[in-house]
GUROTI-606280 format. One line per 2 residues: number of its first residue (from 1); their letters; for each residue x, y, z of N, C-alpha, C. Coordinates in steps of 0.001 Angstrom, whole numbers, plus 500000, padded with zeros to 6 digits. Each point is the difference from the previous one (the first is absolute). Layout:
N
NUM	A	X Y Z X Y Z X Y Z | ...
***
This chain:
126
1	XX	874211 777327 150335 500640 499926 501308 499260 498966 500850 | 500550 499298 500686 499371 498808 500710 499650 500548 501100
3	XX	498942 499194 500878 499197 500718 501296 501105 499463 500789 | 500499 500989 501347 500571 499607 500577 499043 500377 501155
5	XX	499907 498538 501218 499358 500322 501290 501076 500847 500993 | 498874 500871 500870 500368 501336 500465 499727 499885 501005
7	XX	499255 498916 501070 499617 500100 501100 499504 498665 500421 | 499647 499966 501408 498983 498731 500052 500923 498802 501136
9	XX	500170 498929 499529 500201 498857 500531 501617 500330 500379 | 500417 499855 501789 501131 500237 500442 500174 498933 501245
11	XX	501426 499794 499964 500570 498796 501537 500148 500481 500588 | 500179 500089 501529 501153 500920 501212 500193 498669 500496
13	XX	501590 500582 500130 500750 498696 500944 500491 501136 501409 | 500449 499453 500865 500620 500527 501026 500898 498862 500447
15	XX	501653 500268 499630 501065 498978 500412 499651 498878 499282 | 499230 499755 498748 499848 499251 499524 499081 499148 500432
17	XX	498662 499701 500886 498906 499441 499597 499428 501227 499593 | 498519 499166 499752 499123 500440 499043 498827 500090 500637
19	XX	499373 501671 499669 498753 500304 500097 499346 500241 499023 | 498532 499875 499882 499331 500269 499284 499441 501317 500142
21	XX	499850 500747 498680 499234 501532 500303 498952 500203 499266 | 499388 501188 500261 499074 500967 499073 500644 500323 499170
23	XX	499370 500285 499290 500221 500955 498785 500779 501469 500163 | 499343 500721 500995 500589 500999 500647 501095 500219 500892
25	XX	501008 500317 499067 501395 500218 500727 500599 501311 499192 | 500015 500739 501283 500629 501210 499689 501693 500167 500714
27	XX	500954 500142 498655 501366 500312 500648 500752 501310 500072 | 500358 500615 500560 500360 501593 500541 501567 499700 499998
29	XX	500916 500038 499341 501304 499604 499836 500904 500998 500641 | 499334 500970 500648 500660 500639 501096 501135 500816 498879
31	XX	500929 500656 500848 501543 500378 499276 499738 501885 500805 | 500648 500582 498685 499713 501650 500107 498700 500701 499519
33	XX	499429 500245 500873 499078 500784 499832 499926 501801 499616 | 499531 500001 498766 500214 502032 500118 499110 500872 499740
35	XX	500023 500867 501015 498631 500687 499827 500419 501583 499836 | 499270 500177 498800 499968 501294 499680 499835 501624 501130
37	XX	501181 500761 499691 499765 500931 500915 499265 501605 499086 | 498945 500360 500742 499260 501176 499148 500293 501068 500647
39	XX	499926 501004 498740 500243 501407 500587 499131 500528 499345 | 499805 501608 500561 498871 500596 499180 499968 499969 498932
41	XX	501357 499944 499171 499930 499921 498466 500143 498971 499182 | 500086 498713 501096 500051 499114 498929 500903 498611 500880
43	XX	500927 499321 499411 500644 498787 500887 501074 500567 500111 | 500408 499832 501229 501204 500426 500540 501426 499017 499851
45	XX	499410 498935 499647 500904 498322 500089 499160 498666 500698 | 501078 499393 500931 499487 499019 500589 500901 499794 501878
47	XX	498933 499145 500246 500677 499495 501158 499460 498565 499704 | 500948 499084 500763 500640 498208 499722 499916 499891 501603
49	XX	498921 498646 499991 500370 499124 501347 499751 498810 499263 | 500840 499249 501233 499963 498058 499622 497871 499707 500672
51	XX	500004 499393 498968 498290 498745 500798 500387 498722 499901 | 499841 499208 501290 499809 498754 499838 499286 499494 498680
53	XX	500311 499024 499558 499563 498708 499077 498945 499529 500964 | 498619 500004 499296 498896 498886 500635 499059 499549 499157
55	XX	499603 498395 499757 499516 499234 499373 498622 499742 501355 | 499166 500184 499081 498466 499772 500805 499057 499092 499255
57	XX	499771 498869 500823 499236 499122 499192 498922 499428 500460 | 498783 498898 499588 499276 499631 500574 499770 498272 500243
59	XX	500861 499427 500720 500540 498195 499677 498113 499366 500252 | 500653 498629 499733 498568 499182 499807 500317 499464 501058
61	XX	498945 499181 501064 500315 499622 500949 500036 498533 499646 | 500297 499307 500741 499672 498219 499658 501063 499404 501151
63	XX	499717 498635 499428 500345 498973 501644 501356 500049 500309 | 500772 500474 499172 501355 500102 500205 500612 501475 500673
65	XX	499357 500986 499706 500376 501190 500250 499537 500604 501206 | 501578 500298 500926 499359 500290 501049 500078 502028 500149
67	XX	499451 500436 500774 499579 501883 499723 501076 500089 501129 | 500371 499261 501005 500843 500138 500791 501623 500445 499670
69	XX	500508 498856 499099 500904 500464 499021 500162 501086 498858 | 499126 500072 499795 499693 501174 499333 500446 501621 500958
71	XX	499408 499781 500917 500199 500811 501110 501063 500568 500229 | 500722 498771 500170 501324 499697 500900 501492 500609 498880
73	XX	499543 500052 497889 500804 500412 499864 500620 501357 500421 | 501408 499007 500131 500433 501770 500685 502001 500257 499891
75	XX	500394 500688 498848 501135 500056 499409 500882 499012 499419 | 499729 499101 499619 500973 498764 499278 499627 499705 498698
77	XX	498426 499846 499784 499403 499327 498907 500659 500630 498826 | 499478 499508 499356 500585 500557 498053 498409 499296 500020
79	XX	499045 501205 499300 498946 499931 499033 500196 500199 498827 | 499275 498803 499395 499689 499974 498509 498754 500101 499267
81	XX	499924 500896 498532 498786 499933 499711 500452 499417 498864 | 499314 499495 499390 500133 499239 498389 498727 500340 499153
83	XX	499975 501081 498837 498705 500310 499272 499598 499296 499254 | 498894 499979 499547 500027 498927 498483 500198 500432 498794
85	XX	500567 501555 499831 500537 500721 499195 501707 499771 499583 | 500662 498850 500938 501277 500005 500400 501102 501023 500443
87	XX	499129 500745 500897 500879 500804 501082 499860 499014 501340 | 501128 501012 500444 500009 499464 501253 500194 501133 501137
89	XX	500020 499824 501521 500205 501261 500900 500516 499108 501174 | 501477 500267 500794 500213 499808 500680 500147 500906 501204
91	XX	499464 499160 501379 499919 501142 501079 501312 499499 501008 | 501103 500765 500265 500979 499450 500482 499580 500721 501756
93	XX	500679 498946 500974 499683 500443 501696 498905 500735 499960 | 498913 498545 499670 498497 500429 499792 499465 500252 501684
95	XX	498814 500955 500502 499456 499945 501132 498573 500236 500129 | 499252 499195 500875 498921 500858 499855 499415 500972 500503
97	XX	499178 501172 499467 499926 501160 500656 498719 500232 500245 | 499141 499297 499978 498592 500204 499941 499293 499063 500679
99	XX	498306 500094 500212 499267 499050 501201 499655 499080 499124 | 500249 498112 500095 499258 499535 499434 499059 499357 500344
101	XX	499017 499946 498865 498539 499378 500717 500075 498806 498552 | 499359 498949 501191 499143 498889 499304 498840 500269 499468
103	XX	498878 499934 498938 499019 500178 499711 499213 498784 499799 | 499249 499436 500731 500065 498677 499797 498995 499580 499641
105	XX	498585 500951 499275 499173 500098 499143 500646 499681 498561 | 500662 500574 499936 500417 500375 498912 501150 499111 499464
107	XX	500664 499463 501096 501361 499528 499529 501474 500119 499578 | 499986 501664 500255 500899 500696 499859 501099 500256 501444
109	XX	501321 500464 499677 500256 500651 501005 500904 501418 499614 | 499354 500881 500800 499755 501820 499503 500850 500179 500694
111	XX	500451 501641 499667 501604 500256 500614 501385 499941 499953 | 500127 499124 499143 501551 499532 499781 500784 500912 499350
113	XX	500620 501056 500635 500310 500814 499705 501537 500222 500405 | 501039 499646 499434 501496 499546 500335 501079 501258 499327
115	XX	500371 500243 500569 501536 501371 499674 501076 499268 500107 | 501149 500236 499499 501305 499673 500247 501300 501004 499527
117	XX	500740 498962 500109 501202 500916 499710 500472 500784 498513 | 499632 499002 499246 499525 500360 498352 499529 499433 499357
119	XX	499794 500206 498890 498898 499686 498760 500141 499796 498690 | 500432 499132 499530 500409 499627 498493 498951 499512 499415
121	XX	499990 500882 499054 499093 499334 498291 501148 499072 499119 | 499268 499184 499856 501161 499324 498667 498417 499490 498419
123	XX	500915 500355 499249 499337 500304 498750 500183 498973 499146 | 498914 499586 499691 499570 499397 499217 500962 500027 498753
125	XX	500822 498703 499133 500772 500467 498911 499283 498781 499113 | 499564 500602 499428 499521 499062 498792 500608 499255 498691
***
């Protein structure tokens, strides 16, 4: 069986430019959520609510990228992730929901933390 890569090197676009990221990107694809209901004897069933879709990441900073825009997304964007596994994740009426900070030791910018309206995986077909 051939090694297939599982992680690691990923793009984010927003409306189509391009940021650079970390490594660390976590995506929460939102939908129905169900959580088990208990009774003394055991599971009773379930109860179902909707969660937002949210993609949380950590961008690289550099001369082009401003944290302002970043900021400022707020319901229009279409986010993209591109894996090097050949998946992909789209974030449709992307927003952001979280504080962002510049780190400017470091070079990073922390926070980017965007919800929208939904959340598509598209799969890799080999």
């Amino acid at each position: 069986m051939p090694s297939i890569e599982r992680g690691g090197v990923a793009s984010f676009y927003v409306n189509g430019a391009y940021y650079e990221v970390g490594a660390e990107i976590d995506v929460k694809p939102g939908g129905i959520i169900r959580t088990p209901m208990v009774k003394s004897d055991g599971v009773a069933g379930f109860t179902t609510k909707w969660e937002a879709p949210e993609v949380t990441l950590e961008a690289l900073d550099g001369p082009q990228v401003s944290v302002a825009t970043i900021k400022s997304i707020a319901g229009t964007p279409t986010v993209q992730l591109n894996l090097n596994n050949g998946k992909s994740w789209f974030l449709y009426g992307a927003f952001q929901i979280d504080d962002v900070t510049a780190k400017i030791g470091d070079g990073k910018i922390t926070g980017v933390k965007l919800s929208g309206t939904r959340c598509v995986e598209n799969v890799a077909h080999l």
